[in-house]
Z-matrix of the N, CA and C atoms (Angstrom, degrees):
N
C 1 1.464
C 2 1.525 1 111.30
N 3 1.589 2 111.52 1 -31.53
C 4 1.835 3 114.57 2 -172.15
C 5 1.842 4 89.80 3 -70.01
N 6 1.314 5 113.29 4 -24.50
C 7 1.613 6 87.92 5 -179.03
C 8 1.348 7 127.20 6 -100.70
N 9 1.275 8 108.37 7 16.57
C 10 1.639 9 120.34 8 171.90
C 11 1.110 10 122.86 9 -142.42
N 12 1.215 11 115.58 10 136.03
C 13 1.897 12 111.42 11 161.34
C 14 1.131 13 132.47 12 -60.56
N 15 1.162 14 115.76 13 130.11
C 16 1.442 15 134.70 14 -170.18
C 17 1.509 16 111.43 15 -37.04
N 18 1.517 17 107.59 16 -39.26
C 19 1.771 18 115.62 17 161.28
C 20 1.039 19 146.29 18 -43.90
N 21 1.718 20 94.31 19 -27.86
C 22 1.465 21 115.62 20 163.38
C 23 1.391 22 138.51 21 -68.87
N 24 1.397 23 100.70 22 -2.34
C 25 1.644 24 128.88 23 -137.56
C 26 1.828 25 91.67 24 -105.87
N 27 1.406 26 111.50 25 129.49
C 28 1.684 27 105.68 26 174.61
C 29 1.934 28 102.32 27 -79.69
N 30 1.274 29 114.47 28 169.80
C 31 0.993 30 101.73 29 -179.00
C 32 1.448 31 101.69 30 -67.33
N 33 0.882 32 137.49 31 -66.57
C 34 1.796 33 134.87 32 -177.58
C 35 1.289 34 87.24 33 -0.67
N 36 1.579 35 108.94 34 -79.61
C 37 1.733 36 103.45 35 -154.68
C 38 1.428 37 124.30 36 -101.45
N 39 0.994 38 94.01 37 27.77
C 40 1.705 39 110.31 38 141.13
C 41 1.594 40 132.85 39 -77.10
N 42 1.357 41 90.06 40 -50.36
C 43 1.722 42 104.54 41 172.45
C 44 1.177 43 117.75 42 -68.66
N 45 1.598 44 111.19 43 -39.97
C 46 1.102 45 128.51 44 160.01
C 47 1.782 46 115.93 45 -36.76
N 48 1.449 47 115.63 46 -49.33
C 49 1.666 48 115.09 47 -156.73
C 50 1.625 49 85.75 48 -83.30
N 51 1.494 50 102.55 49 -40.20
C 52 2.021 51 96.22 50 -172.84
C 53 1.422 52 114.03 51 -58.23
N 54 1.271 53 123.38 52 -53.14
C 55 1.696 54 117.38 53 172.34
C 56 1.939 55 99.34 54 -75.99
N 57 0.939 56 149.36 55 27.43
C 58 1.272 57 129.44 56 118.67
C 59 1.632 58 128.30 57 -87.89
N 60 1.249 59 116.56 58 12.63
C 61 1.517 60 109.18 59 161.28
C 62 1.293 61 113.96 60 -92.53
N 63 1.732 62 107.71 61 6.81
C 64 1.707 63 116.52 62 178.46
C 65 1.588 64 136.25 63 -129.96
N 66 1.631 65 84.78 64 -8.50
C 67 1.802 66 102.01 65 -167.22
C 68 1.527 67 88.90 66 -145.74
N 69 1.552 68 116.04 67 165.43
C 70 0.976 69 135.99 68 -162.65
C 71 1.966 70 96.52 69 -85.32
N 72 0.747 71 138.91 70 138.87
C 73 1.581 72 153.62 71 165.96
C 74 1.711 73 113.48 72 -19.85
N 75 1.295 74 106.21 73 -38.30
C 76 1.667 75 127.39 74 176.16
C 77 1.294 76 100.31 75 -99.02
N 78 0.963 77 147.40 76 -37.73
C 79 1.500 78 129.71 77 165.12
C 80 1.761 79 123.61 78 -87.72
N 81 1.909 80 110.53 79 -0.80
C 82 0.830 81 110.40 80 160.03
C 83 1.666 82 117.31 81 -81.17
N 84 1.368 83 122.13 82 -22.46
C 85 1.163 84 124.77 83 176.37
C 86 1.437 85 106.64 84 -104.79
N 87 1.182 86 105.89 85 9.31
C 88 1.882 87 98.17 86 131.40
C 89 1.368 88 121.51 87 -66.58
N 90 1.456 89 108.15 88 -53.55
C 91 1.788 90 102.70 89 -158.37
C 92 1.343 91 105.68 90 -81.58
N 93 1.031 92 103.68 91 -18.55
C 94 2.019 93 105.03 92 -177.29
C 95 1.627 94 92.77 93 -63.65
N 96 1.467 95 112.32 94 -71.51
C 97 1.376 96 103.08 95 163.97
C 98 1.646 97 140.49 96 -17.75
N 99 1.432 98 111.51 97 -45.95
C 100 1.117 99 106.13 98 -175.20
C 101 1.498 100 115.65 99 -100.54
N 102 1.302 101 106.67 100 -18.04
C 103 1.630 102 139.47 101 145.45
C 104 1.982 103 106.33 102 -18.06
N 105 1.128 104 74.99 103 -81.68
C 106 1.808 105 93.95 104 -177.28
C 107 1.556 106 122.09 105 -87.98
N 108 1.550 107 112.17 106 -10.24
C 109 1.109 108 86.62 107 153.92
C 110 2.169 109 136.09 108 -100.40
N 111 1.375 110 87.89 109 13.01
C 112 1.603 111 110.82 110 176.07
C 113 1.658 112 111.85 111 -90.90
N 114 1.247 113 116.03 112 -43.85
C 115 1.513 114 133.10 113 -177.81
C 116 1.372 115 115.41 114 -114.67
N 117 1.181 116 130.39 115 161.69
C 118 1.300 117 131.00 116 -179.48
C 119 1.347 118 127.68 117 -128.03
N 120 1.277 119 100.98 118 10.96
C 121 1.697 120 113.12 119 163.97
C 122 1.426 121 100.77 120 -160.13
N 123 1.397 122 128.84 121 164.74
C 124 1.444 123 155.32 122 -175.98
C 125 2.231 124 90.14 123 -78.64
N 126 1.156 125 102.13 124 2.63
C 127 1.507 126 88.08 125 -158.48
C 128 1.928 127 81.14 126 -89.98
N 129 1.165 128 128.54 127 -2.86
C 130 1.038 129 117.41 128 -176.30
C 131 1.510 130 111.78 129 -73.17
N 132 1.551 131 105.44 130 -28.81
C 133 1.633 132 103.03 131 -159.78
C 134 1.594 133 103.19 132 -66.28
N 135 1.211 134 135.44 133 -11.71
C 136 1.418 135 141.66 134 174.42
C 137 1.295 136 117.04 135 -60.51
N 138 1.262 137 121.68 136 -35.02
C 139 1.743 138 130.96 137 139.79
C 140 1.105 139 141.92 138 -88.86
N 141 1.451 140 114.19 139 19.03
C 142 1.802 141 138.73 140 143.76
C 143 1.542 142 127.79 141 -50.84
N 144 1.604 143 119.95 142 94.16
C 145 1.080 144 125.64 143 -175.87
C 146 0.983 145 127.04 144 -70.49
N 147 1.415 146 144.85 145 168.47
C 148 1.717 147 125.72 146 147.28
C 149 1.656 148 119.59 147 -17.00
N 150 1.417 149 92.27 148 -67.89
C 151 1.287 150 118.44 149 172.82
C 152 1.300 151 115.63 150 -28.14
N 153 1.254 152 111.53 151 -65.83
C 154 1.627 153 121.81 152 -172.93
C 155 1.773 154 113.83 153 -66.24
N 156 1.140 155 82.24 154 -37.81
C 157 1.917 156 87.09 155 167.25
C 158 1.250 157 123.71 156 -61.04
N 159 1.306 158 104.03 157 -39.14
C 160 1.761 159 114.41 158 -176.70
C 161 1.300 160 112.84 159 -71.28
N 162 1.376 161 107.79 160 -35.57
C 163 1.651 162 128.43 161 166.34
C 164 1.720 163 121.23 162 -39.44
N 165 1.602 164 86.45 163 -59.91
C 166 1.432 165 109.75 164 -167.81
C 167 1.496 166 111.55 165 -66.56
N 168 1.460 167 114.92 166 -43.47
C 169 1.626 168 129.95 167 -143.51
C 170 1.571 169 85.42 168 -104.44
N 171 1.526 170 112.65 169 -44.65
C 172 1.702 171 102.57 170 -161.07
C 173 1.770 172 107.23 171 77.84
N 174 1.552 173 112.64 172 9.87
C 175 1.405 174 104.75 173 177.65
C 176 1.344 175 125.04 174 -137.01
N 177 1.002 176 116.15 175 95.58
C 178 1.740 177 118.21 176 -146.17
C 179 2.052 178 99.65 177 -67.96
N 180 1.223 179 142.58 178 -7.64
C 181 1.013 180 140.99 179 109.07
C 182 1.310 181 149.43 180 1.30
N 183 1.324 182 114.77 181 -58.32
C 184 1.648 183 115.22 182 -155.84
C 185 1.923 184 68.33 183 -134.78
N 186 1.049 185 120.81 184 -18.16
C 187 1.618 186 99.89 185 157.76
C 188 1.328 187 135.24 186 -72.22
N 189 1.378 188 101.98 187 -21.13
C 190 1.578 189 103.37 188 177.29
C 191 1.538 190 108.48 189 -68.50
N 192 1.686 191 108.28 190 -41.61
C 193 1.902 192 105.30 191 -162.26
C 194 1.553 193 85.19 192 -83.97
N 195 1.058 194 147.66 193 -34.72
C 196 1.687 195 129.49 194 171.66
C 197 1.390 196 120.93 195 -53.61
N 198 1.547 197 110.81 196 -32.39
C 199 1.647 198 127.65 197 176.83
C 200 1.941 199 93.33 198 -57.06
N 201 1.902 200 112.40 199 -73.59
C 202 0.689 201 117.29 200 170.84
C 203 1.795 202 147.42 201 -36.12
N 204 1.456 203 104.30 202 -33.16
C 205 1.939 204 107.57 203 151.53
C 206 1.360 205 109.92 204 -80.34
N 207 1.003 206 128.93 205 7.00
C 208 1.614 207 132.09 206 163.80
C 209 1.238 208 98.48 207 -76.86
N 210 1.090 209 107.79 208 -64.41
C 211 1.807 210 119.82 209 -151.02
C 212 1.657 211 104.23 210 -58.36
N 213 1.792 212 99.67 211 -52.26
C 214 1.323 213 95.49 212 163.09
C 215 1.723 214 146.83 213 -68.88
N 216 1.041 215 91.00 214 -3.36
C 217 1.683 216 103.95 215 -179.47
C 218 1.974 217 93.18 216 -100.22
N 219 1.380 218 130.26 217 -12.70
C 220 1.448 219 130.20 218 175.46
C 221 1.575 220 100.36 219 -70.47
N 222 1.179 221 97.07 220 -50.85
C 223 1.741 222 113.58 221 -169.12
C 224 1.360 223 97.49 222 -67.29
N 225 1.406 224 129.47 223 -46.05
C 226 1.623 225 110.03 224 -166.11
C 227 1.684 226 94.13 225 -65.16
N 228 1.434 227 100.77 226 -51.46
C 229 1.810 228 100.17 227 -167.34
C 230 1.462 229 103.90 228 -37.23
N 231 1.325 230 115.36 229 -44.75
C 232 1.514 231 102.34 230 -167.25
C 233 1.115 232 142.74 231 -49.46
N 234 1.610 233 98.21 232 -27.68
C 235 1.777 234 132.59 233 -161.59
C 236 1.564 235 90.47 234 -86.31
N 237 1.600 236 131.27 235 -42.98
C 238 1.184 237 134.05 236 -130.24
C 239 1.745 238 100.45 237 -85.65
N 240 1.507 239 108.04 238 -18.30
C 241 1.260 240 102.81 239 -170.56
C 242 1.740 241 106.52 240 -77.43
N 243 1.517 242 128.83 241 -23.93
C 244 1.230 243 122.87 242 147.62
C 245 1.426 244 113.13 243 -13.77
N 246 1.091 245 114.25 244 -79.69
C 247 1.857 246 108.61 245 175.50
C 248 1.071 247 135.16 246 7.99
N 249 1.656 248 86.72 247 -79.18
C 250 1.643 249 102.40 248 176.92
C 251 1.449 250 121.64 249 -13.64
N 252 1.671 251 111.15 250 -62.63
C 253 1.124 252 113.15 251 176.67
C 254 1.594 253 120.49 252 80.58
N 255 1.126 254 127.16 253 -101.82
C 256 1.831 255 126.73 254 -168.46
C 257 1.720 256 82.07 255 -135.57
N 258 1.968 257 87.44 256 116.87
C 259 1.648 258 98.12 257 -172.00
C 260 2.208 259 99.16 258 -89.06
N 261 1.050 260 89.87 259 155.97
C 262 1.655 261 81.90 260 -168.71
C 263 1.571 262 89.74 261 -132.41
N 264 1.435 263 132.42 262 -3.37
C 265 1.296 264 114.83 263 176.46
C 266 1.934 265 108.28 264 175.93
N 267 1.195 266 114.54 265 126.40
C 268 1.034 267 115.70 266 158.53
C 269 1.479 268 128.28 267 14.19
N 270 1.789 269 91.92 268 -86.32
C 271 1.769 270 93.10 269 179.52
C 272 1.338 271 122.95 270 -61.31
N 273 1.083 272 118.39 271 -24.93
C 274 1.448 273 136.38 272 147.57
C 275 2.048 274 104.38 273 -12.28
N 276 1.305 275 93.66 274 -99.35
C 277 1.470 276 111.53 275 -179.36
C 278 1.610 277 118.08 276 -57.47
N 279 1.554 278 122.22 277 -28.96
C 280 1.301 279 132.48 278 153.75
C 281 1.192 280 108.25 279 -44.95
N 282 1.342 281 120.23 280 -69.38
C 283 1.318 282 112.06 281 -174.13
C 284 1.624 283 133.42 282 -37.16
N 285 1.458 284 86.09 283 -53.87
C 286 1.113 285 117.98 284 172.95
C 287 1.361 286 122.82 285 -31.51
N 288 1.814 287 102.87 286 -70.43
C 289 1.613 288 123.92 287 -164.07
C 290 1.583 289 94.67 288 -72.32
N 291 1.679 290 135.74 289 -15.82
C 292 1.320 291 124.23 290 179.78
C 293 1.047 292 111.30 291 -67.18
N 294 1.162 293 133.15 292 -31.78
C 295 1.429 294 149.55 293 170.13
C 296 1.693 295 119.86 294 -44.51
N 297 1.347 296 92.16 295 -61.89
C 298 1.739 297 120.37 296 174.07
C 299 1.472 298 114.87 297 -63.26
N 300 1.619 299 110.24 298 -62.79
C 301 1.344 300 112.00 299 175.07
C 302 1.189 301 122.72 300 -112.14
N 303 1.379 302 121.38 301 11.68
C 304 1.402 303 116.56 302 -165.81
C 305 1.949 304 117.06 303 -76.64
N 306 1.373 305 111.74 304 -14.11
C 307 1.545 306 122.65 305 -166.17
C 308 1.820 307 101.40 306 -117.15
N 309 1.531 308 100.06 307 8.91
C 310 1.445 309 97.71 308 -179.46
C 311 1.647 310 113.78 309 -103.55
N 312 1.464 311 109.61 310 127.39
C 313 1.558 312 147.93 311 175.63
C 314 1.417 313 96.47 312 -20.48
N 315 1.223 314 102.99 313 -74.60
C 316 2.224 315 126.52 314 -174.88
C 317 1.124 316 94.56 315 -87.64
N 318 1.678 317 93.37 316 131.54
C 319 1.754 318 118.36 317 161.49
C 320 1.991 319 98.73 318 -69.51
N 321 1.746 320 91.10 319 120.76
C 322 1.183 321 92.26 320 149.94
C 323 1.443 322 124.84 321 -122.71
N 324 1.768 323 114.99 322 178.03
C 325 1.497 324 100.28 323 177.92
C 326 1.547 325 94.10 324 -114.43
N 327 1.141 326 110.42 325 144.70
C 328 1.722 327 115.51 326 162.72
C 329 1.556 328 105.02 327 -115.40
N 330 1.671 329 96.96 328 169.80
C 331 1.300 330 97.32 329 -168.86
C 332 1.844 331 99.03 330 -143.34
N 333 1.258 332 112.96 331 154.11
C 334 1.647 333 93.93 332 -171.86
C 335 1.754 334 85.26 333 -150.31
N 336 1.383 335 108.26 334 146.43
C 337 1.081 336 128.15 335 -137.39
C 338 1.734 337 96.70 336 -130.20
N 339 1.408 338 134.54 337 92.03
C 340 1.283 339 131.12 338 175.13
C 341 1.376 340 122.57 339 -103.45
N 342 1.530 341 111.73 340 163.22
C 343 1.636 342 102.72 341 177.12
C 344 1.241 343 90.01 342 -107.07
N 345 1.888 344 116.83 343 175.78
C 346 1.410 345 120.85 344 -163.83
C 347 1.580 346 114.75 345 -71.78
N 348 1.239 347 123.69 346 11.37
C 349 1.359 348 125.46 347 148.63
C 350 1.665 349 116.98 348 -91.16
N 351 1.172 350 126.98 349 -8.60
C 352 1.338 351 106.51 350 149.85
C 353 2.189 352 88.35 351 107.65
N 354 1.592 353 92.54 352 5.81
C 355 1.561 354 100.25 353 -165.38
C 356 1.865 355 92.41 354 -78.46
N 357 1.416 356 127.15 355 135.18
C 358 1.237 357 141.56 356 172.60
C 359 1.670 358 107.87 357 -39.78
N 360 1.011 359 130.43 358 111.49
C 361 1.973 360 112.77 359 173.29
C 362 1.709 361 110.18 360 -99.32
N 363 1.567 362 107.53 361 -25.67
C 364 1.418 363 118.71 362 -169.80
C 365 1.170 364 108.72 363 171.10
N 366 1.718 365 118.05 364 162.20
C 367 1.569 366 127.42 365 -165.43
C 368 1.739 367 88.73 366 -154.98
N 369 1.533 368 99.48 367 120.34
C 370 1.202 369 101.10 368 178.63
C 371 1.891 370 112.87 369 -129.34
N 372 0.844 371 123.52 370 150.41
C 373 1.627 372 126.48 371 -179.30
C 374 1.099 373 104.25 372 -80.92
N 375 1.708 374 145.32 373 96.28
C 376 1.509 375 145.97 374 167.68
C 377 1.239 376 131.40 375 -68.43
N 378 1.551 377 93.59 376 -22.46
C 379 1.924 378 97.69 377 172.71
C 380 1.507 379 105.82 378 -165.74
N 381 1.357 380 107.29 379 166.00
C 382 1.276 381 116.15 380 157.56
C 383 1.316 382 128.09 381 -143.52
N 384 1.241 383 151.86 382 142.31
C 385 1.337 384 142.88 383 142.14
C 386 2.495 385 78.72 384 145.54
N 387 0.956 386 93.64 385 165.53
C 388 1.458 387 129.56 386 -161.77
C 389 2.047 388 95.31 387 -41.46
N 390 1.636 389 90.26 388 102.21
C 391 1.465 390 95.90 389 -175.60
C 392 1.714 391 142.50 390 -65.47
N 393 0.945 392 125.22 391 113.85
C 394 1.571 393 132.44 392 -166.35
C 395 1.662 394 108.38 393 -111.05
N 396 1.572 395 99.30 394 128.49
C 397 1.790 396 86.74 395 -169.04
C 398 2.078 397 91.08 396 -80.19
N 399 1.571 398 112.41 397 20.58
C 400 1.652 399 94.61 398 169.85
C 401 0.977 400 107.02 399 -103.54
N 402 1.675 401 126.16 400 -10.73
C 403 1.451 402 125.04 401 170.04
C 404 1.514 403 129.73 402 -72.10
N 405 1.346 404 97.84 403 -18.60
C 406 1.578 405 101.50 404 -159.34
C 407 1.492 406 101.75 405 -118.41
N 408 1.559 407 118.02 406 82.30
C 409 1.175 408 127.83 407 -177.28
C 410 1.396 409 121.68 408 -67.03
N 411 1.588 410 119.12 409 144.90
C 412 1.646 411 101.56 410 -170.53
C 413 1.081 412 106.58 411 -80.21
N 414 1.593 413 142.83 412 -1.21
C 415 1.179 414 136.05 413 -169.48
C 416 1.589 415 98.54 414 -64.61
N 417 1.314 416 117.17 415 -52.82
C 418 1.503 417 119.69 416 -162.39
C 419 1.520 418 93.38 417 -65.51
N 420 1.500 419 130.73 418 -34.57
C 421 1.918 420 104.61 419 -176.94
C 422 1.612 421 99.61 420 -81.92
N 423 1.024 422 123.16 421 -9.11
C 424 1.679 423 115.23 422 173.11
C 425 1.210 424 138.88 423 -85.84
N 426 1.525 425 84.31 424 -10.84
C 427 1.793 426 101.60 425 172.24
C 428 1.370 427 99.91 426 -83.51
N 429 1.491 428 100.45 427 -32.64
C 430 2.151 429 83.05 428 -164.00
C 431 1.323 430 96.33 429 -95.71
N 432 1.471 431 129.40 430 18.39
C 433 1.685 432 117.19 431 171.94
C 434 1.565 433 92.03 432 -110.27
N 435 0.895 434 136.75 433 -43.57
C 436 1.744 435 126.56 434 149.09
C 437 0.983 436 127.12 435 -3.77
N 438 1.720 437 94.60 436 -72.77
C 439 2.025 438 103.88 437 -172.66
C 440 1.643 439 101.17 438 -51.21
N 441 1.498 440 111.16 439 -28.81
C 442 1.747 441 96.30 440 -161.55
C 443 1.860 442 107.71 441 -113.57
N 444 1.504 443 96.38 442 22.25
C 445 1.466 444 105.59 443 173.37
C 446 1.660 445 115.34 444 34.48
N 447 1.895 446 92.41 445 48.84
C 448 1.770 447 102.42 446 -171.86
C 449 1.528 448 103.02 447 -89.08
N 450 1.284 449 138.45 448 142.74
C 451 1.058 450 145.76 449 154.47
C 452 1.275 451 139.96 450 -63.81
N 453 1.302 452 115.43 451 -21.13
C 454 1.291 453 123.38 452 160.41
C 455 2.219 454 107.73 453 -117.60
N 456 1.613 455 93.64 454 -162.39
C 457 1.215 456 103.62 455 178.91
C 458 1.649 457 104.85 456 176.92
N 459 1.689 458 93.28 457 139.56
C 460 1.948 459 101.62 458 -176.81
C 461 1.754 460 85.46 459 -121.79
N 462 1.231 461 104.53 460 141.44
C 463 1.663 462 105.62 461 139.27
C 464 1.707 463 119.65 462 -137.26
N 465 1.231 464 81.85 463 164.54
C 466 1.855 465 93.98 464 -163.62
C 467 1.552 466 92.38 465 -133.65
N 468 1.598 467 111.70 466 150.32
C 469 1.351 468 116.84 467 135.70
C 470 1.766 469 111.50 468 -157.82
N 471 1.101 470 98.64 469 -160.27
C 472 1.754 471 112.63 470 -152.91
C 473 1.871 472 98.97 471 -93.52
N 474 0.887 473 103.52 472 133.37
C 475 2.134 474 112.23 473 161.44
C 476 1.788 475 84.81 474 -104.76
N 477 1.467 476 125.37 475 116.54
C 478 1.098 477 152.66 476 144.28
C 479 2.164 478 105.63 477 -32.91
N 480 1.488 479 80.45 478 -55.68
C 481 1.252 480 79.15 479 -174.63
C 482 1.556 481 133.14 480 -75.69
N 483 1.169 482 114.48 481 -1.92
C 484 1.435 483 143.06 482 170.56
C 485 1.934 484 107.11 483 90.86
N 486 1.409 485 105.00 484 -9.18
C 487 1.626 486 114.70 485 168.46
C 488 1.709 487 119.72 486 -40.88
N 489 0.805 488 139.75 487 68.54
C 490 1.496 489 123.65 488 -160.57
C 491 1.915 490 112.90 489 -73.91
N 492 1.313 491 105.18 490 8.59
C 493 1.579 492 101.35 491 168.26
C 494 1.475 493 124.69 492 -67.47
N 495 1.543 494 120.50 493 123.99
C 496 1.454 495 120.32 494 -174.22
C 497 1.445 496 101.92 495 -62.58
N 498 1.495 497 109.54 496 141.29
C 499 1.524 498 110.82 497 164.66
C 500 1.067 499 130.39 498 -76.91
N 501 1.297 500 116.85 499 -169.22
C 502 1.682 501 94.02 500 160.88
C 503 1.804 502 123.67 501 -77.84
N 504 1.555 503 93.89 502 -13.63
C 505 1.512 504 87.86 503 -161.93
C 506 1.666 505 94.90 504 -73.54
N 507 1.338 506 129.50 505 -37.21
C 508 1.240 507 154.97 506 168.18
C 509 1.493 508 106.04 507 -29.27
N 510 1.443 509 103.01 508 -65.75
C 511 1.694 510 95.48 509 165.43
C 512 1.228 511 126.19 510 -60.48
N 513 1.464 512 136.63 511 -41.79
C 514 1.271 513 133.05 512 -148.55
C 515 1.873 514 81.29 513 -90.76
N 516 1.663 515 131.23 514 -43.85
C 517 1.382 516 103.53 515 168.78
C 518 1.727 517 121.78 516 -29.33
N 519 1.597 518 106.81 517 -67.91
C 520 1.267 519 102.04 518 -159.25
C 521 1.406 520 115.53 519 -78.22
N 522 1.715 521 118.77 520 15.32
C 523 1.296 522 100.29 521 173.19
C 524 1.568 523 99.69 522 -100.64
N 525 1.361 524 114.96 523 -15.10
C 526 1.476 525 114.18 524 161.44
C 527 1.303 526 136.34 525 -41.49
N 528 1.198 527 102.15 526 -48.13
C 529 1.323 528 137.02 527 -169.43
C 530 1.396 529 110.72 528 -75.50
N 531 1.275 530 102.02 529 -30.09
C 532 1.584 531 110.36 530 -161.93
C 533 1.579 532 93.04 531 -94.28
N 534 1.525 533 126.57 532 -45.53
C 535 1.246 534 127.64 533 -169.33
C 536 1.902 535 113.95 534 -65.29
N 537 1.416 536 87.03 535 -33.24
C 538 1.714 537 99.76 536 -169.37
C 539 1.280 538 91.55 537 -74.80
N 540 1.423 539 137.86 538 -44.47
C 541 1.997 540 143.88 539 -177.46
C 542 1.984 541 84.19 540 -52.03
N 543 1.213 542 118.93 541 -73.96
C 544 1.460 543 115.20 542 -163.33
C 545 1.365 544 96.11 543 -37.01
N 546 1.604 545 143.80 544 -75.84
C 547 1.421 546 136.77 545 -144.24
C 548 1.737 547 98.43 546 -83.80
N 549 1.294 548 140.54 547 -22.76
C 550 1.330 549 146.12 548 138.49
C 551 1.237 550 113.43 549 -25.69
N 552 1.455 551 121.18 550 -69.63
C 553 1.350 552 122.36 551 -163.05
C 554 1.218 553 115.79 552 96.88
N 555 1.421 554 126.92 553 10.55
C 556 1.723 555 142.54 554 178.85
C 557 1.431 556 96.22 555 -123.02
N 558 1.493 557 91.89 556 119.32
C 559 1.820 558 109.78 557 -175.61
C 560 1.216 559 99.08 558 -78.97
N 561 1.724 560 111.46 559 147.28
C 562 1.570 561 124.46 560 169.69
C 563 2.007 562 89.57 561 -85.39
N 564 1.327 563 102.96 562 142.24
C 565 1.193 564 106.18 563 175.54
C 566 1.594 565 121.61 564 -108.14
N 567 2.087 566 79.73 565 -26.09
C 568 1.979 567 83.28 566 178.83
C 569 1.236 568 82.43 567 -175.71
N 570 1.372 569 109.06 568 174.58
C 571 1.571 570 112.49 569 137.89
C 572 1.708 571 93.25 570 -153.89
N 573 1.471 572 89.02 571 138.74
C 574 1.312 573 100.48 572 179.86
C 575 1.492 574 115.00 573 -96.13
N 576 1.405 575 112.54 574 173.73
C 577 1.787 576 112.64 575 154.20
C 578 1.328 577 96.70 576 -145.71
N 579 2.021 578 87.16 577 146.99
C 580 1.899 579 111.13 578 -167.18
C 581 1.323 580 85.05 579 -96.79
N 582 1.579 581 120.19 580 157.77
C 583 1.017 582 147.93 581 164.94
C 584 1.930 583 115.39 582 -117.61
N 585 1.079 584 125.98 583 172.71
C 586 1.614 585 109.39 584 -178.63
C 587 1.692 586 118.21 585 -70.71
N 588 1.514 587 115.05 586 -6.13
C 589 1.128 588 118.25 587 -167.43
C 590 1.888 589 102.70 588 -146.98
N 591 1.151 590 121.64 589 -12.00
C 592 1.363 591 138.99 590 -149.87
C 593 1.400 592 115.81 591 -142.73
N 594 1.311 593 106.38 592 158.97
C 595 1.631 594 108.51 593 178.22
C 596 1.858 595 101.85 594 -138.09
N 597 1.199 596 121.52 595 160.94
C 598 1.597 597 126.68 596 162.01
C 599 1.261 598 95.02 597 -112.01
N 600 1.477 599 124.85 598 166.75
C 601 1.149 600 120.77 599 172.06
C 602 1.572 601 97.52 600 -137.37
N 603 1.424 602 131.17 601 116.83
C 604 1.244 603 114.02 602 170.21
C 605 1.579 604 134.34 603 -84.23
N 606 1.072 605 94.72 604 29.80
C 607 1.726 606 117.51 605 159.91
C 608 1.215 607 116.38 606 -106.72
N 609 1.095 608 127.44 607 -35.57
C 610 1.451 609 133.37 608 167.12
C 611 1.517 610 122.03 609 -83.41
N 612 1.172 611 120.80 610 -2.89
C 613 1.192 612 143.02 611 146.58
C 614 1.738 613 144.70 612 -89.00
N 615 1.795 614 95.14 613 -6.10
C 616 1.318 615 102.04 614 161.58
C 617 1.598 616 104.40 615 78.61
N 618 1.399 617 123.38 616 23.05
C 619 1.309 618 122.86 617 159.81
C 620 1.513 619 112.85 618 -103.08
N 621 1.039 620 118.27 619 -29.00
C 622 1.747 621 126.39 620 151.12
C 623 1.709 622 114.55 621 -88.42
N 624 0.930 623 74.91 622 127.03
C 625 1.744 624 89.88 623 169.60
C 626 1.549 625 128.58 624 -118.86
């Protein structure tokens, strides 16, 4: 490891070097093993609870500081979407949100909040658990594009199942969304859906116009 960067490192043996600062080399290539053969990318550990550690390890110990590089790699993600900065296109933010939500269990919806240059103001998580366009009222994305007197608005969320076809409930959200932005005066810009590797964009697809 002193002769390479960690960048260099596949995930295997990455996970690999982290459970050897705790387990013996043969029982670290146990858990990598059992690691990868339950999940299919490292992008899972970002939704690794206490819980799930204690699960995994059997060691309520060396689960807490594994809980804990979770927690901290949640917190950097959070900050990172600042970045973005001045969105200039779809695949842009697709890309992006595959990253964020693409390896996550629960459909969530996010919501991202622009001024009329298209400049980032905030990205907030509006829901989670199995999406209904009767659950997800526009009042709650209009309050938080309010607070930041944004002019536009994107939302995105995740198909679990890696399917990226809008449903129906999917449509009747974004025509909601889109109608309530017209008498608002905060443009729908898109709303996308992440897939585990992929994005749709329904602007680039001609369901937003």
């Amino acid at each position: 490891m002193a002769k390479f960067s960690s960048a260099a490192l596949t995930d295997r043996e990455l996970l690999t070097f982290l459970f050897e600062q705790h387990y013996s080399q043969n029982k670290s290539k146990q858990l990598v093993d059992k690691f990868f053969k339950e999940y299919e990318s490292l992008g899972y550990l970002e939704y690794f609870t206490l819980t799930d550690w204690q699960k995994f390890l059997a060691d309520a110990d060396k689960a807490a500081v594994f809980a804990s590089l979770c927690e901290f790699a949640r917190r950097y993600r959070s900050q990172r979407h600042l970045n973005l900065g001045q969105i200039y296109s779809s695949k842009e933010v697709g890309e992006f949100l595959i990253e964020r939500l693409g390896a996550n269990k629960q459909e969530c919806l996010v919501l991202l909040v622009l001024d009329n240059k298209n400049q980032l103001l905030d990205m907030k998580t509006i829901f989670k658990g199995t999406l209904n366009s009767s659950l997800v009222h526009p009042r709650e994305i209009f309050n938080f594009a309010l607070r930041y007197s944004a002019a536009r608005f994107m939302v995105a969320h995740n198909h679990p199942s890696g399917n990226l076809q809008p449903s129906q409930n999917d449509l009747a959200m974004t025509k909601r969304l889109q109608q309530a932005g017209e008498i608002m005066g905060i443009e729908l810009l898109d709303h996308i859906i992440v897939g585990n590797d992929n994005y749709l964009s329904m602007r680039e697809e001609g369901i937003i116009n």
